[in-house]
Chimera marker file (.cmm) of the C-alpha trace (Angstrom):
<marker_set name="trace">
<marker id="1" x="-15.509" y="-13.664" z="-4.800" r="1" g="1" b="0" radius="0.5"/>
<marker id="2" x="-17.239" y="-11.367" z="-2.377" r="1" g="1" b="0" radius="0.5"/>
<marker id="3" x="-16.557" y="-8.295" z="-1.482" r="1" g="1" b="0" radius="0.5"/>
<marker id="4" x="-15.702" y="-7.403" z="2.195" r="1" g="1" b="0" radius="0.5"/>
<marker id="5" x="-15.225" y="-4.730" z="4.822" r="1" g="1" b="0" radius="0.5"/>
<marker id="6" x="-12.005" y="-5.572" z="7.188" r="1" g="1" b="0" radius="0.5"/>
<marker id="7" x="-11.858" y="-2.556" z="9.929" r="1" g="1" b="0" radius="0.5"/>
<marker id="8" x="-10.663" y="0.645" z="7.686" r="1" g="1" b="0" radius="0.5"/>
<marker id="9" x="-10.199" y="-1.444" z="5.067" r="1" g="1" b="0" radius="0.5"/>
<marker id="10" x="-11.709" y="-2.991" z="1.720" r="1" g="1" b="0" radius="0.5"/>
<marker id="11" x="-11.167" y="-6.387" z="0.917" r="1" g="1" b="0" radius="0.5"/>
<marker id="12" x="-12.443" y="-9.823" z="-0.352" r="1" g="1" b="0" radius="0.5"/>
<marker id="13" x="-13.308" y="-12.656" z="0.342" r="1" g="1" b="0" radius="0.5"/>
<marker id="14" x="-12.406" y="-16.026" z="-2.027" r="1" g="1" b="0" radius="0.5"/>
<marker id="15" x="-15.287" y="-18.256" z="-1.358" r="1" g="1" b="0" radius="0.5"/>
<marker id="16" x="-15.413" y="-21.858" z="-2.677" r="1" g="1" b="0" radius="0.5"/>
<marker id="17" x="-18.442" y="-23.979" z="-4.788" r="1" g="1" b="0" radius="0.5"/>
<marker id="18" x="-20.542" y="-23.968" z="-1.528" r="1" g="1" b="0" radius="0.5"/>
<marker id="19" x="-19.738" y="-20.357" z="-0.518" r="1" g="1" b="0" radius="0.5"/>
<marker id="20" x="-17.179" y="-21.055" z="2.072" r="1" g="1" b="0" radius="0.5"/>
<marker id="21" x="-14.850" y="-18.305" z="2.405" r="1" g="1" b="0" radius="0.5"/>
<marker id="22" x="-11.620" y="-20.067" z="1.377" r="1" g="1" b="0" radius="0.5"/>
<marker id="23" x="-9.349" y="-16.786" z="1.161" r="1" g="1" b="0" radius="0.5"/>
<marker id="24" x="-8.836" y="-13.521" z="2.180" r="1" g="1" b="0" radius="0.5"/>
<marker id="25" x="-7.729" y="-10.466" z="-0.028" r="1" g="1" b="0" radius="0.5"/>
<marker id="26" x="-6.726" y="-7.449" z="2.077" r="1" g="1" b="0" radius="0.5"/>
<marker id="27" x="-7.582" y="-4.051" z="1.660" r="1" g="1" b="0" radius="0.5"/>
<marker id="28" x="-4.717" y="-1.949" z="-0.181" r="1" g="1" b="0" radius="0.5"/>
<marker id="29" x="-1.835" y="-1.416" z="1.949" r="1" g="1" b="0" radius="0.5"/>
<marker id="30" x="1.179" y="1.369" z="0.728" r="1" g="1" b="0" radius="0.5"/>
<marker id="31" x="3.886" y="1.583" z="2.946" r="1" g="1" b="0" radius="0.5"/>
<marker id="32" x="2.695" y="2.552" z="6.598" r="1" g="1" b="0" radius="0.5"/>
<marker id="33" x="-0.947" y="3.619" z="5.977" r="1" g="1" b="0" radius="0.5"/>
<marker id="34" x="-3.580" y="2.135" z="4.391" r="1" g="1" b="0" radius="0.5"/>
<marker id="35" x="-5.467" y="4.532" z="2.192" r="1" g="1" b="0" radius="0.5"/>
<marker id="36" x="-3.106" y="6.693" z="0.209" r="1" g="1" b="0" radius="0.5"/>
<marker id="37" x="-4.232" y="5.142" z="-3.009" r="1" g="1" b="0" radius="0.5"/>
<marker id="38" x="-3.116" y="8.446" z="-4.967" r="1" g="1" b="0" radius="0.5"/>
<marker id="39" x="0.031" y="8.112" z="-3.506" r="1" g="1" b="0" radius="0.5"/>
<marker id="40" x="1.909" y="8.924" z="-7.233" r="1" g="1" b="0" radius="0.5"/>
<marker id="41" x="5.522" y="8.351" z="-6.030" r="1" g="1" b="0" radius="0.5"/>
<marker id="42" x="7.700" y="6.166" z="-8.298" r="1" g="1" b="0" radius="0.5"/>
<marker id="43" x="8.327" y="3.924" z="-5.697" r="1" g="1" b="0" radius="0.5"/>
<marker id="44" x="4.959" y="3.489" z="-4.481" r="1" g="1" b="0" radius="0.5"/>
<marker id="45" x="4.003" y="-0.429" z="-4.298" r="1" g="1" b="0" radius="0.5"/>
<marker id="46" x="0.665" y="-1.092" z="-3.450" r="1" g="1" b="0" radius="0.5"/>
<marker id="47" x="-0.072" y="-4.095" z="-1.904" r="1" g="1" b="0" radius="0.5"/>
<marker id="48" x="-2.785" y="-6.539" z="-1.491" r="1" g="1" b="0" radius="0.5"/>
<marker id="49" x="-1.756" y="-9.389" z="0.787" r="1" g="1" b="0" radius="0.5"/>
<marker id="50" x="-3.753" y="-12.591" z="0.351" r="1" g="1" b="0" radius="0.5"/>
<marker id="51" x="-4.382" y="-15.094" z="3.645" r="1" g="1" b="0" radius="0.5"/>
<marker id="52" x="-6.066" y="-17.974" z="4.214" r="1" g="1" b="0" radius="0.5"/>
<marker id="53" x="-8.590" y="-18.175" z="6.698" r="1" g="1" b="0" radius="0.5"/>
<marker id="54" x="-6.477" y="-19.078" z="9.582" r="1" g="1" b="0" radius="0.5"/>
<marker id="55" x="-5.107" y="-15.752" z="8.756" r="1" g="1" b="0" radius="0.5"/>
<marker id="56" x="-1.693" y="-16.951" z="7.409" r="1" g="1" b="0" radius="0.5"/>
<marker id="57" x="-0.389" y="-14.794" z="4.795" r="1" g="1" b="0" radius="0.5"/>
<marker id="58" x="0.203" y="-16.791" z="1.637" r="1" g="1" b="0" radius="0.5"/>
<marker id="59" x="0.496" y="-14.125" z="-0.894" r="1" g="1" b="0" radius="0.5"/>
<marker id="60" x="-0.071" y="-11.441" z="-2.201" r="1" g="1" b="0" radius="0.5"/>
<marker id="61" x="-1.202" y="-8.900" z="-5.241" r="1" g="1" b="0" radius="0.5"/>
<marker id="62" x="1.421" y="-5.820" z="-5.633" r="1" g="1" b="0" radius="0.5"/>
<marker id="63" x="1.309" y="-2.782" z="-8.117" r="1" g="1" b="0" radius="0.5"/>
<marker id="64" x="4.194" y="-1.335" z="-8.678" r="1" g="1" b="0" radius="0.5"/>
<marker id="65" x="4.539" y="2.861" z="-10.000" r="1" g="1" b="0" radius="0.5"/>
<marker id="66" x="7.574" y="2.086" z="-11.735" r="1" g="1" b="0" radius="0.5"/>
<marker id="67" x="8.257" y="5.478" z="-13.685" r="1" g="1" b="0" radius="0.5"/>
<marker id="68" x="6.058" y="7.992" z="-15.457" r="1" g="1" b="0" radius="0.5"/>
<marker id="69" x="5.017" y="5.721" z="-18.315" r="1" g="1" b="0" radius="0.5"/>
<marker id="70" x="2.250" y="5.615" z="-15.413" r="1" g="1" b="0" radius="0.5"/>
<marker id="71" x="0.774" y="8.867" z="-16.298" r="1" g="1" b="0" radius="0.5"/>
<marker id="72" x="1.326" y="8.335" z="-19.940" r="1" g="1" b="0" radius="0.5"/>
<marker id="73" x="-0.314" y="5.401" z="-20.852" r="1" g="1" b="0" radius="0.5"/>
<marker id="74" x="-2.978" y="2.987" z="-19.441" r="1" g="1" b="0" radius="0.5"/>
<marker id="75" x="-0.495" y="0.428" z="-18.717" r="1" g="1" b="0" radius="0.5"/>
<marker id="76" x="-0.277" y="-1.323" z="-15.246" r="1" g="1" b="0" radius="0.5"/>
<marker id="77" x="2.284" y="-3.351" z="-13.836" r="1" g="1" b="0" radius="0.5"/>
<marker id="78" x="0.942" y="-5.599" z="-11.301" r="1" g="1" b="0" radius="0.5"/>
<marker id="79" x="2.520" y="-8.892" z="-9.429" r="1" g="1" b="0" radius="0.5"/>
<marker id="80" x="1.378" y="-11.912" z="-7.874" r="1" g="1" b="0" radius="0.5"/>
<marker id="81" x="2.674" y="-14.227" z="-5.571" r="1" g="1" b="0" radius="0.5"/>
<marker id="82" x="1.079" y="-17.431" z="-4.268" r="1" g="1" b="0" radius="0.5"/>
<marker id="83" x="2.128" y="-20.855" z="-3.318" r="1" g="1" b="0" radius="0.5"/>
<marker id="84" x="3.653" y="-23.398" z="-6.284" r="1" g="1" b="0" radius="0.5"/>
<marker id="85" x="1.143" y="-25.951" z="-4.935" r="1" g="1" b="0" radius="0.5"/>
<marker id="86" x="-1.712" y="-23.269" z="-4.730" r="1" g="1" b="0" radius="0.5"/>
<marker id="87" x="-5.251" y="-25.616" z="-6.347" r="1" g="1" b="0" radius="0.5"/>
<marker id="88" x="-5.469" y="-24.537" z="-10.403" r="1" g="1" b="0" radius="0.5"/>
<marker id="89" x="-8.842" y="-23.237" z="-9.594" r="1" g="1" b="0" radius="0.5"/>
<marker id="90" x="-7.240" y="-20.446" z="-6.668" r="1" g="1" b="0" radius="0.5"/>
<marker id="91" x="-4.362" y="-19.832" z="-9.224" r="1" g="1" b="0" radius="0.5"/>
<marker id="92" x="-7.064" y="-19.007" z="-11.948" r="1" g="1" b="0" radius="0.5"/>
<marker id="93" x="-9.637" y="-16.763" z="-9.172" r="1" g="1" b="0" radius="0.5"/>
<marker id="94" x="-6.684" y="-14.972" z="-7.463" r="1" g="1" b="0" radius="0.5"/>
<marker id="95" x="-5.827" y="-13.720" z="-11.173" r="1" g="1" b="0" radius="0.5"/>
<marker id="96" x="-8.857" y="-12.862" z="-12.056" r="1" g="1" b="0" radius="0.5"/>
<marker id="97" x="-9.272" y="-10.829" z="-8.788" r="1" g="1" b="0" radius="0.5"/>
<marker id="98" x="-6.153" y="-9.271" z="-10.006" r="1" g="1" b="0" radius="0.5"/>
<marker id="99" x="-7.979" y="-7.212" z="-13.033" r="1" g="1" b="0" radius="0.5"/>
<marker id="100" x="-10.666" y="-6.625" z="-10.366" r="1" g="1" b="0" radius="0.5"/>
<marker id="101" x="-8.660" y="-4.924" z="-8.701" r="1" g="1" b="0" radius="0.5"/>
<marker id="102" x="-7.094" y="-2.804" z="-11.074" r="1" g="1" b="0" radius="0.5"/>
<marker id="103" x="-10.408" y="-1.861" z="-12.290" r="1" g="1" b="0" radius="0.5"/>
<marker id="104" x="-11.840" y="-1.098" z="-8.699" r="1" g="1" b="0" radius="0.5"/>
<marker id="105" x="-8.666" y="1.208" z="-7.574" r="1" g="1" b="0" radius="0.5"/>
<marker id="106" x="-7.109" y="2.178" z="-10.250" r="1" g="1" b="0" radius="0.5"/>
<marker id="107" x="-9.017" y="2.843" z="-13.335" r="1" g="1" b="0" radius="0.5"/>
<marker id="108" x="-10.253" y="6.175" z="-13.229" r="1" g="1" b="0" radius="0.5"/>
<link id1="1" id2="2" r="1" g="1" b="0" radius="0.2"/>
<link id1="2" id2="3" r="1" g="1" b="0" radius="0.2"/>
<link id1="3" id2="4" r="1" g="1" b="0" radius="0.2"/>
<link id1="4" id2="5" r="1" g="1" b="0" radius="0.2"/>
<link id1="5" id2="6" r="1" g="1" b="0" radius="0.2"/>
<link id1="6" id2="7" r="1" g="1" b="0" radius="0.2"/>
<link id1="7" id2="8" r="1" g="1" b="0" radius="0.2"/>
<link id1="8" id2="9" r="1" g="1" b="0" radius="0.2"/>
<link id1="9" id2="10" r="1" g="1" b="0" radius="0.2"/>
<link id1="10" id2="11" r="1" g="1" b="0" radius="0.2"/>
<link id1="11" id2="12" r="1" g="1" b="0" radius="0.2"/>
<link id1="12" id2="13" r="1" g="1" b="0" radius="0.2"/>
<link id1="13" id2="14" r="1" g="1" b="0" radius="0.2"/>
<link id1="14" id2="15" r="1" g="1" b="0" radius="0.2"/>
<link id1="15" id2="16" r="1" g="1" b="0" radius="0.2"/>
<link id1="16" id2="17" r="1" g="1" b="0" radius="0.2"/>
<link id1="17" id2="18" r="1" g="1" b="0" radius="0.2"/>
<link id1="18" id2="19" r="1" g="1" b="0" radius="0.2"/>
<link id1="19" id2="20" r="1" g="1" b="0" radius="0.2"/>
<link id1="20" id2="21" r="1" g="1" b="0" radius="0.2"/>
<link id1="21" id2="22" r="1" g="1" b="0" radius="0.2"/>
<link id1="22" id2="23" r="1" g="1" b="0" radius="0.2"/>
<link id1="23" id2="24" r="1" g="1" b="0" radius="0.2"/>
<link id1="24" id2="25" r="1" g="1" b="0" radius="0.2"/>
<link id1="25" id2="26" r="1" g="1" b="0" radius="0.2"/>
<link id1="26" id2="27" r="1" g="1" b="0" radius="0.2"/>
<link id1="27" id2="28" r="1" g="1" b="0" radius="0.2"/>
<link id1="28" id2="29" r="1" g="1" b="0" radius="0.2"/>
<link id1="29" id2="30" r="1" g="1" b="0" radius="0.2"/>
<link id1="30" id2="31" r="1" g="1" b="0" radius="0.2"/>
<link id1="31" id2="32" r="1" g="1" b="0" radius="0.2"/>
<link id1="32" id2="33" r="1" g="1" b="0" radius="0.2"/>
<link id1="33" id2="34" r="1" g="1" b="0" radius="0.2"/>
<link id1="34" id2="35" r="1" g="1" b="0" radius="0.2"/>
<link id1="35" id2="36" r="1" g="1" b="0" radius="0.2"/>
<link id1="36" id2="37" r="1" g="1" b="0" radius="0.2"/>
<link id1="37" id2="38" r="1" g="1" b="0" radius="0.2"/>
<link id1="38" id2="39" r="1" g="1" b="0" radius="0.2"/>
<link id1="39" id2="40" r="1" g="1" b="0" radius="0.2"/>
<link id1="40" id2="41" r="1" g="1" b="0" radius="0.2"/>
<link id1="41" id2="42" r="1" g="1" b="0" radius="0.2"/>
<link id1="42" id2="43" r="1" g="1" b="0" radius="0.2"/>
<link id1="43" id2="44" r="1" g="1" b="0" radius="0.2"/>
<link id1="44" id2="45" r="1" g="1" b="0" radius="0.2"/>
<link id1="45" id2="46" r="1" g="1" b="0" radius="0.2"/>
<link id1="46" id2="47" r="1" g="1" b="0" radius="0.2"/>
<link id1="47" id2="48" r="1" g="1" b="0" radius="0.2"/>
<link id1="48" id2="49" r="1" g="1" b="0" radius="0.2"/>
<link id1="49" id2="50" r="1" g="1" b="0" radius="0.2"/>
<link id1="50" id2="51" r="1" g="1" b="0" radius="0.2"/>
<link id1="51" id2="52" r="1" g="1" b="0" radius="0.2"/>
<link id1="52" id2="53" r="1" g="1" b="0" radius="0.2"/>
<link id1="53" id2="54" r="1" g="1" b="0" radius="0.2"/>
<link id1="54" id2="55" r="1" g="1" b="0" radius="0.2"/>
<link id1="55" id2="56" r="1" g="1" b="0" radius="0.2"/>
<link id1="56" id2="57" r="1" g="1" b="0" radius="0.2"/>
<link id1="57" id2="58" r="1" g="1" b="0" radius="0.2"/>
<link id1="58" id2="59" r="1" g="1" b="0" radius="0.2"/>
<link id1="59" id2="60" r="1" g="1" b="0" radius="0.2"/>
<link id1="60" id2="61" r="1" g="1" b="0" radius="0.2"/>
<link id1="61" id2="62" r="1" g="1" b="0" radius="0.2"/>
<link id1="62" id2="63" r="1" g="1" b="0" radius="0.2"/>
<link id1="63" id2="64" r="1" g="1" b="0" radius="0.2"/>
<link id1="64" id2="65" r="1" g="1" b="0" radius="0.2"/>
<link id1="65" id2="66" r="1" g="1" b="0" radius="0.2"/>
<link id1="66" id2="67" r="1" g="1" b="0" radius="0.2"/>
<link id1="67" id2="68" r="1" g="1" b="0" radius="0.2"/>
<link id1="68" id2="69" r="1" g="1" b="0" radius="0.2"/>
<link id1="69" id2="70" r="1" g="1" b="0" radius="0.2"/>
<link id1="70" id2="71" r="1" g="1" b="0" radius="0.2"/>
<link id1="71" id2="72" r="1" g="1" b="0" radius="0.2"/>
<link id1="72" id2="73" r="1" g="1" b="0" radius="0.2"/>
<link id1="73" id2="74" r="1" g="1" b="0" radius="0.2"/>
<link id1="74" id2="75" r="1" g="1" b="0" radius="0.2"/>
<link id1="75" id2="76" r="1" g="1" b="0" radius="0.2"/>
<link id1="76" id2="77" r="1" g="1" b="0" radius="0.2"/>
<link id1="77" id2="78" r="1" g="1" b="0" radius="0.2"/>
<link id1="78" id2="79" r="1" g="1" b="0" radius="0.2"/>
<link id1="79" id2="80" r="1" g="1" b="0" radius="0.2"/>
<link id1="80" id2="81" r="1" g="1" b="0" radius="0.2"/>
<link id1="81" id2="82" r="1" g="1" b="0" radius="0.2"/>
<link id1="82" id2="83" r="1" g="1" b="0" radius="0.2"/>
<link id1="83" id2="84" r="1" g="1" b="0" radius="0.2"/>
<link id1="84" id2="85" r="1" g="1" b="0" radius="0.2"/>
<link id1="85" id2="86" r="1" g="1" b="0" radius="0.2"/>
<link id1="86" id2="87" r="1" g="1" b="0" radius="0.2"/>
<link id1="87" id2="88" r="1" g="1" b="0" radius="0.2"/>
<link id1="88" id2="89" r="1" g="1" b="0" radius="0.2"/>
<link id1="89" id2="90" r="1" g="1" b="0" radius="0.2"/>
<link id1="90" id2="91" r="1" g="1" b="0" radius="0.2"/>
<link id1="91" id2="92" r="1" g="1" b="0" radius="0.2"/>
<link id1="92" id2="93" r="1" g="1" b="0" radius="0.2"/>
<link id1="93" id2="94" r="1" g="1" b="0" radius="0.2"/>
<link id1="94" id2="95" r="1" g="1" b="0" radius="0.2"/>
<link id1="95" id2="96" r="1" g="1" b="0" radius="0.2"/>
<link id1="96" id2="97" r="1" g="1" b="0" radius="0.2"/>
<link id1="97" id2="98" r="1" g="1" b="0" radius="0.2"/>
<link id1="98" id2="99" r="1" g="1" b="0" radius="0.2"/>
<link id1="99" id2="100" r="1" g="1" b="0" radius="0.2"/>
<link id1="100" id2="101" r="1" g="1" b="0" radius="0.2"/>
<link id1="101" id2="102" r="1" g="1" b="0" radius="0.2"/>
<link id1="102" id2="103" r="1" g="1" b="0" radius="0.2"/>
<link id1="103" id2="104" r="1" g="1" b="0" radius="0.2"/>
<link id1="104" id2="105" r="1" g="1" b="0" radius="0.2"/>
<link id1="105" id2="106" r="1" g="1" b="0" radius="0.2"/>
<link id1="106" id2="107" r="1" g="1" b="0" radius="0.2"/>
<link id1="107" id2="108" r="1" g="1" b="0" radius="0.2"/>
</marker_set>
């Protein structure tokens, strides 16, 4: 995994054994902008949408606020969605990036 810059946006870049850039993972997106990453509301869902590099969308990572157990504990709930017949190997990196991520945005 590598990371990348995608025009206002952070993001990375799933490369394979020969450092082909496979997949995409975009920069954080919450509701209509893209950089409110202190955006506290319950409802808040922060998504990472995942493509491939003919830019289809084929997934993505979400966090979701759900209540205030948020600002209580150090527990995160995050999703992931990707394709049933997805290789083992992207199943395995694409959760992986997944703690990235948390750790990059959202551990303070």
């Amino acid at each position: 995994m590598t990371h990348a810059f995608m025009c206002y946006q952070v993001g990375y870049n799933i490369v394979d054994e020969h450092g082909e850039t496979v997949m995409k993972i975009g920069g954080p997106i919450c509701g209509d902008c893209t950089c409110c990453m202190q955006c506290y509301e319950p409802c808040c869902v922060r998504e990472f949408p995942i493509y491939l590099n003919n830019g289809q969308q084929i997934g993505k990572i979400k966090k979701k606020v759900s209540d205030l157990k948020e600002f209580t504990t150090n527990a995160d709930n995050f999703g992931i969605t990707f394709p049933m017949d997805l290789d083992i190997r992207w199943k395995a990196l694409l959760l992986s990036a997944t703690f990235l991520i948390d750790f990059m945005y959202f551990e303070i």
